[in-house]
C-alpha positions in Angstrom: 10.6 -24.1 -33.6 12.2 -26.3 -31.0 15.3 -25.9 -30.0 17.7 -28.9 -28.0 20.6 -27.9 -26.0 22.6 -31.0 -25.0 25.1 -30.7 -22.1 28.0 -32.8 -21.3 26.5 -34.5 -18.0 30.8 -35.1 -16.4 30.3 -31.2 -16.7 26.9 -30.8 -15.0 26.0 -33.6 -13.0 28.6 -35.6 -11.8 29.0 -33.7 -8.3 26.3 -32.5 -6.3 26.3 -28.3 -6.6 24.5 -25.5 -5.8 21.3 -24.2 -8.3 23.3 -21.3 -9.0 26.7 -23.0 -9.6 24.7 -25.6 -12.1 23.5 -22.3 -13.9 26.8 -20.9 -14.1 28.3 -24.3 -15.5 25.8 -24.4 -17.9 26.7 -21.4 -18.8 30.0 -21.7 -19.8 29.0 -24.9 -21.0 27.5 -22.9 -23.6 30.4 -20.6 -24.4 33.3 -23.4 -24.6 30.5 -25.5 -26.7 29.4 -22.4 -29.4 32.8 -20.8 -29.7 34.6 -23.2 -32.4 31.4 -23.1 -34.4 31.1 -19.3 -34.5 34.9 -19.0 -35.3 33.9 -21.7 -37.9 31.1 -19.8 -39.5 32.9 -16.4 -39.3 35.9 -18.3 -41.2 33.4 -19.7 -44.0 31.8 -16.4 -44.0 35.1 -14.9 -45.2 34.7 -17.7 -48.7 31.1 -16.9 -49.1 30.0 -13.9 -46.8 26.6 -14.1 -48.3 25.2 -17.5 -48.5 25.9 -17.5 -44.9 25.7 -14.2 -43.3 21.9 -14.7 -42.1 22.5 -18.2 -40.6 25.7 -17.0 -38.9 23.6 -13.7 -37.6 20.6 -16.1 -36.4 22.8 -18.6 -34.7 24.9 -16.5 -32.7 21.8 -14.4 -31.7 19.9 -17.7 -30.6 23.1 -18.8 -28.5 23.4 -14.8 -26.9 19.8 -14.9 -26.2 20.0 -18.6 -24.1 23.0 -17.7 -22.5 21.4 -14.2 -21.6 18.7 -15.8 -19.7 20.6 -18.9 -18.3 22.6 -15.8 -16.0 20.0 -13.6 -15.4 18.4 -16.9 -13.7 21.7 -17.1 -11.1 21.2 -15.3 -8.1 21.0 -15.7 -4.2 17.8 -17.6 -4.1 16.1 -14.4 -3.2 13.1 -15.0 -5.4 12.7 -18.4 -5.1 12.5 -17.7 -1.3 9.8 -15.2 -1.6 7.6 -17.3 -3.9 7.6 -20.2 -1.4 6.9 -17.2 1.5 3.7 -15.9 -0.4 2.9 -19.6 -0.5 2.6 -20.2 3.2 1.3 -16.6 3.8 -1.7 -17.9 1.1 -2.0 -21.2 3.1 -2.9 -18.9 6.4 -5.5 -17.5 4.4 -9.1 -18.5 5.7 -11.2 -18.8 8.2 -10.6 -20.4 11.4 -13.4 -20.8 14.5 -12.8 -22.0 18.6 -14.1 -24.9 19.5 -17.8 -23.7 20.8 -18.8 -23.5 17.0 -19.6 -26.9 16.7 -22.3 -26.7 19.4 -23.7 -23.5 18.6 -26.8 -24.0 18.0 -27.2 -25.5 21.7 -26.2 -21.7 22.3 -22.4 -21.5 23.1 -20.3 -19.0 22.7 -17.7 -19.2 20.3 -14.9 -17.0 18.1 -14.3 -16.7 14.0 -10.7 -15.6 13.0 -10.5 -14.6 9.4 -6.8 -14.0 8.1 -6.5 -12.2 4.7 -3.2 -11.7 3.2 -2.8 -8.2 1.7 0.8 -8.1 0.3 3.7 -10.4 0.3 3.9 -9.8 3.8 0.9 -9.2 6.1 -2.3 -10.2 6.5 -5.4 -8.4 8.2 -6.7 -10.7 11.1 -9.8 -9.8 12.4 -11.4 -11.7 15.8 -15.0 -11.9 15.8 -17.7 -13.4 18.8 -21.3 -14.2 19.0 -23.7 -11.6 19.6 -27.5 -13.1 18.7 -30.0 -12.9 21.2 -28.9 -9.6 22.7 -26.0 -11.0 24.0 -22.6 -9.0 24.5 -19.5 -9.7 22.2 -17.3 -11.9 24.4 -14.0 -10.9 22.3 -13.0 -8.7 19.2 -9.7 -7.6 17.9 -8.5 -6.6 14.5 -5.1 -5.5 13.2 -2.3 -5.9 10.5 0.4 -9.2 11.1 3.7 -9.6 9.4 5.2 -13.1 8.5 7.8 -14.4 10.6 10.1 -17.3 9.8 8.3 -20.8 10.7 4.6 -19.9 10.0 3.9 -17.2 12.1 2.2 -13.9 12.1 3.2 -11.3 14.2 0.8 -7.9 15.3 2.6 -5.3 16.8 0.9 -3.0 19.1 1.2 0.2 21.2 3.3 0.0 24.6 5.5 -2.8 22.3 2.9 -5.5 23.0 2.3 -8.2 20.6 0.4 -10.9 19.6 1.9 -13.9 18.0 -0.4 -16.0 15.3 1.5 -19.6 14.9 -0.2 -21.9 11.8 -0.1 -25.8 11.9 -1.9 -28.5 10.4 -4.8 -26.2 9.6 -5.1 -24.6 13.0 -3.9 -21.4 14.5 -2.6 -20.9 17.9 -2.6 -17.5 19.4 0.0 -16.2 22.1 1.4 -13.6 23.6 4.7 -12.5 22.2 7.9 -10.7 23.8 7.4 -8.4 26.4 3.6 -9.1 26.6 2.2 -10.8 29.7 -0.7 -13.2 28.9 -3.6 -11.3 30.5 -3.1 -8.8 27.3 -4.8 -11.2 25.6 -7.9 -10.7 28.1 -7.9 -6.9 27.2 -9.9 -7.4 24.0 -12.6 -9.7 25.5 -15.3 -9.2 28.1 -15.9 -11.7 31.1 -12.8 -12.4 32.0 -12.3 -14.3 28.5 -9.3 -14.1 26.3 -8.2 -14.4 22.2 -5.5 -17.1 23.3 -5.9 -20.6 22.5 -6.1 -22.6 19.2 -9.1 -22.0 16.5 -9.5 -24.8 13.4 -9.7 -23.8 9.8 -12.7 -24.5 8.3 -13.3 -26.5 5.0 -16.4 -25.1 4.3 -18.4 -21.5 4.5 -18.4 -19.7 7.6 -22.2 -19.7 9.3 -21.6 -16.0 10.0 -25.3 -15.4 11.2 -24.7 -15.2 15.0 -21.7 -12.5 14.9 -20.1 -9.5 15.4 -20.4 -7.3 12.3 -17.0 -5.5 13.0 -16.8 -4.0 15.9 -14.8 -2.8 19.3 -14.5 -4.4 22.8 -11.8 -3.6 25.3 -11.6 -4.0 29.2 -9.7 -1.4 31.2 -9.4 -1.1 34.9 -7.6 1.3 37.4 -7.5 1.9 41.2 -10.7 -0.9 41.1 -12.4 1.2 38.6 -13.4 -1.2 35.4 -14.6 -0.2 32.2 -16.0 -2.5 29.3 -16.2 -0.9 26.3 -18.1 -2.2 22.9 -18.8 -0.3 19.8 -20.3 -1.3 16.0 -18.1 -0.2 13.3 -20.7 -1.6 10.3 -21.9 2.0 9.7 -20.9 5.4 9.3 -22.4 5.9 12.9 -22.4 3.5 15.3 -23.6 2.6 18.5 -21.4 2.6 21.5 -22.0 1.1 25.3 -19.5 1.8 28.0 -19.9 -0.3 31.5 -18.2 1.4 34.0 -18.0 -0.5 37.5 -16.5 0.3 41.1 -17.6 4.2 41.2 -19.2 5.2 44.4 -21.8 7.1 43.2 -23.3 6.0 40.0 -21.8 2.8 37.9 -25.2 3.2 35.0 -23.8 2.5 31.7 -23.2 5.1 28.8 -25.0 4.7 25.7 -24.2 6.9 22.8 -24.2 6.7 18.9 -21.0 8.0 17.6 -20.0 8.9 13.9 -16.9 6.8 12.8 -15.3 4.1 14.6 -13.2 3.5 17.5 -9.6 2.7 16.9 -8.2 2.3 20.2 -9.1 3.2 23.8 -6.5 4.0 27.0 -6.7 5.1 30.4 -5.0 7.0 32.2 -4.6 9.8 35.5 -4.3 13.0 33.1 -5.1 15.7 36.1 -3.2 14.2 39.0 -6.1 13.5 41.3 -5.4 9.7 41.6 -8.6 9.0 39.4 -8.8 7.7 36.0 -9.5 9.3 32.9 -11.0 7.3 30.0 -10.4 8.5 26.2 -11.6 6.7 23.1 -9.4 7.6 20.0 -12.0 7.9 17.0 -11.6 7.6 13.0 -14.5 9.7 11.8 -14.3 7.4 8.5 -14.2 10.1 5.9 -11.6 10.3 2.6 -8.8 12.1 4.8 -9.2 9.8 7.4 -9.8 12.7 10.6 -9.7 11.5 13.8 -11.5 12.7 17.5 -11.4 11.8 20.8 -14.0 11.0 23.8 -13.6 11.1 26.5 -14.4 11.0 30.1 -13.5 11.8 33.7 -14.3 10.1 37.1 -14.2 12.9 39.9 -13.2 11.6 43.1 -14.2 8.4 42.0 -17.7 9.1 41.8 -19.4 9.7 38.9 -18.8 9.8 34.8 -18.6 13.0 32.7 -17.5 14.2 29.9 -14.2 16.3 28.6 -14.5 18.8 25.7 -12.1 17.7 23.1 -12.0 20.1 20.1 -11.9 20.3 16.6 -8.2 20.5 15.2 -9.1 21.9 12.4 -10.4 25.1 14.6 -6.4 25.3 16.1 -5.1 28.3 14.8 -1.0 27.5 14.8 -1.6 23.6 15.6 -4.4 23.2 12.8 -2.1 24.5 9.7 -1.6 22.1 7.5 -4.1 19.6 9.0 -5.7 16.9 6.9 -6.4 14.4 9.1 -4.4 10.6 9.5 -4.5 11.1 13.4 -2.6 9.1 15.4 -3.4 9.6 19.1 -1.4 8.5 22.3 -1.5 9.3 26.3 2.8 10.3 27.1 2.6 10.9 31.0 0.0 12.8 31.8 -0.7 14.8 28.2 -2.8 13.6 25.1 -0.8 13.5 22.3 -2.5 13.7 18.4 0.4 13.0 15.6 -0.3 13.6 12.0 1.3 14.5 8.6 1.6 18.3 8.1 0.2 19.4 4.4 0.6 22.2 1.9 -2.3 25.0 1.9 -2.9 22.6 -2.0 -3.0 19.7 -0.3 0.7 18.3 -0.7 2.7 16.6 2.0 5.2 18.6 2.9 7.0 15.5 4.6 6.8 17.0 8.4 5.2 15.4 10.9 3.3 17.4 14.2 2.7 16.5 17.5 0.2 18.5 19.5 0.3 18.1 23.1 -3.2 18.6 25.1 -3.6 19.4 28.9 -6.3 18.3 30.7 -8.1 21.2 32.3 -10.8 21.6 34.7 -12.6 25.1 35.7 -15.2 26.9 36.6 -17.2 23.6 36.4 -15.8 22.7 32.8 -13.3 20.4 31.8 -11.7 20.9 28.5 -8.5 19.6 26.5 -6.2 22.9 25.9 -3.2 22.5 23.5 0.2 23.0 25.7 2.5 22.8 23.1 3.0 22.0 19.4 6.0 20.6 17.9 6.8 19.8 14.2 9.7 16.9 12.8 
């Protein structure tokens, strides 16, 4: 069945109106056009209630339905907004590559960006660099981006830095955003490189053989004491170098297989003696999602070694309720772990702690010891 529904166009279209005011014209279009015929039928209804009663009942229904769905349509524009912002966050998606991938086969170094959309308002954005022939990863960088207005992605990240993603003409340009000086975008590369710059979005598969499979790399330096980090993340243990540089005594680099990933790493003066302390926040990769941390000392500037870190689930008042989801900060001079607090079942119980560590050092052992444990 078809059905025609002819308007009077002096009541529609002569002035130029809002979607939703057309709809609601429309609407009482249909009300002022249907009410003389119902009245009509109702009145020949009363002569011969029969013959009529089920063309009278379909009619009216058909006009209740139309007019139903004609006002359900009027709104703020809400809906049409968000389908058009899903659009451009689906024209973001892809994969975008610097300008050395042209020429890599001559051997330069270059960078892939891959930006995946995951719900109607972030994307994943992961940075990958070249690695074949035993060479280094120049930059990586992964994280979650929400839209902003006028095709841009935005990644918040600790300290309120941020990285802004700006899409054009199939190409992305990344920045530094508010309260972020540019040489944070250096802190994800090696070599004095950086993520900023513009990347263009390729037509056709990527040629994916000369990357990064995952993967960590961060630069960190205090009182002229540098550390370059890089770590796998393609297995359930990966390998992990760390290059320290300006120690007086022995600058030979720490290689290690570690199980899980690195998530973030920070450093910072946690014992007071004006020399830094390097700590490497770890997701050990299993269901709950628990979390470690390594980490190391330089004393008197010297040499590398290692701080005992232990196993929350060992705490006797700060492990209750522990199931993992670490979060893991440096506040002043204290390591802080955050994480939800469960039920003895299993259950959230909505509560969050925060356990505060202490860096200690004695009888030649250094050691994180909680200092206090708070619960929100």
């Amino acid at each position: 069945m078809i059905v025609f529904v002819f308007l009077n166009p002096t009541t529609v279209g002569r002035h130029k109106r809002s979607k939703n005011e057309q709809k609601s014209a429309v609407a009482k279009q249909l009300i002022s056009s249907h009410m003389p015929y119902m009245v009509q039928t109702n009145t020949r209804a009363s002569n011969s209630f029969k013959q009529n009663r089920s063309i009278m009942t379909f009619k009216s229904y058909l006009t209740f339905i139309v007019l139903i769905l004609i006002l359900q349509s009027c709104g703020d524009g809400t809906a049409t907004q968000e389908k058009g912002f899903n659009k451009s966050l689906e024209n973001m998606n892809g994969v975008y590559v610097s300008e050395g991938y042209e020429s890599r086969d001559d051997g330069t170094d270059w960078m892939a960006i891959t930006v995946i959309p995951i719900n109607e308002t972030q994307a994943q954005v992961n940075i990958r660099s070249r690695v074949d022939n035993d060479k280094a990863a120049t930059c990586t960088y992964a994280s979650l981006a929400t839209a902003k207005e006028n095709n841009i992605l935005e990644a918040l990240l600790p300290e309120n830095k941020s990285v802004l993603f700006a899409f054009s003409n199939k190409e992305v340009t990344i920045s530094n955003g508010a309260n972020t000086e540019v040489s944070f975008l250096q802190s994800f590369c090696m070599e004095g490189k950086s993520i900023a710059g513009s990347y263009s979005k390729l037509s056709e598969p990527l040629d994916d053989a000369q990357l990064l499979e995952g993967g960590f790399v961060k630069k960190l330096s205090m009182k002229d004491i540098t550390f370059k980090i890089q770590a796998s993340s393609a297995g359930s243990s990966n390998p992990l170098t760390i290059i320290p540089s300006g120690l007086t005594g022995s600058n030979q680099k720490v290689v290690t297989e570690i199980k899980g990933f690195i998530v973030d790493a920070q450093i910072a003066d946690l014992n007071n003696d004006s020399w830094p302390e390097l700590l490497l926040f770890i997701d050990l990769g299993k269901n709950k999602k628990t979390g470690t941390v390594l980490a190391y000392t330089t004393t008197g500037g010297k040499t590398m070694s290692l701080i005992e870190y232990p196993n929350t689930f060992d705490l006797k008042k700060a492990g209750d309720g522990y199931m993992g989801q670490d979060k893991f900060d440096i506040k002043g001079n204290k390591l802080v772990q955050e994480f939800p607090i469960h039920t003895p079942d299993g259950k959230l119980t909505g509560k969050t702690r925060q356990v505060w560590y202490e860096f200690v050092h004695e009888n030649n052992s250094q050691f994180f010891e909680v200092d206090k444990v708070t619960d929100n």
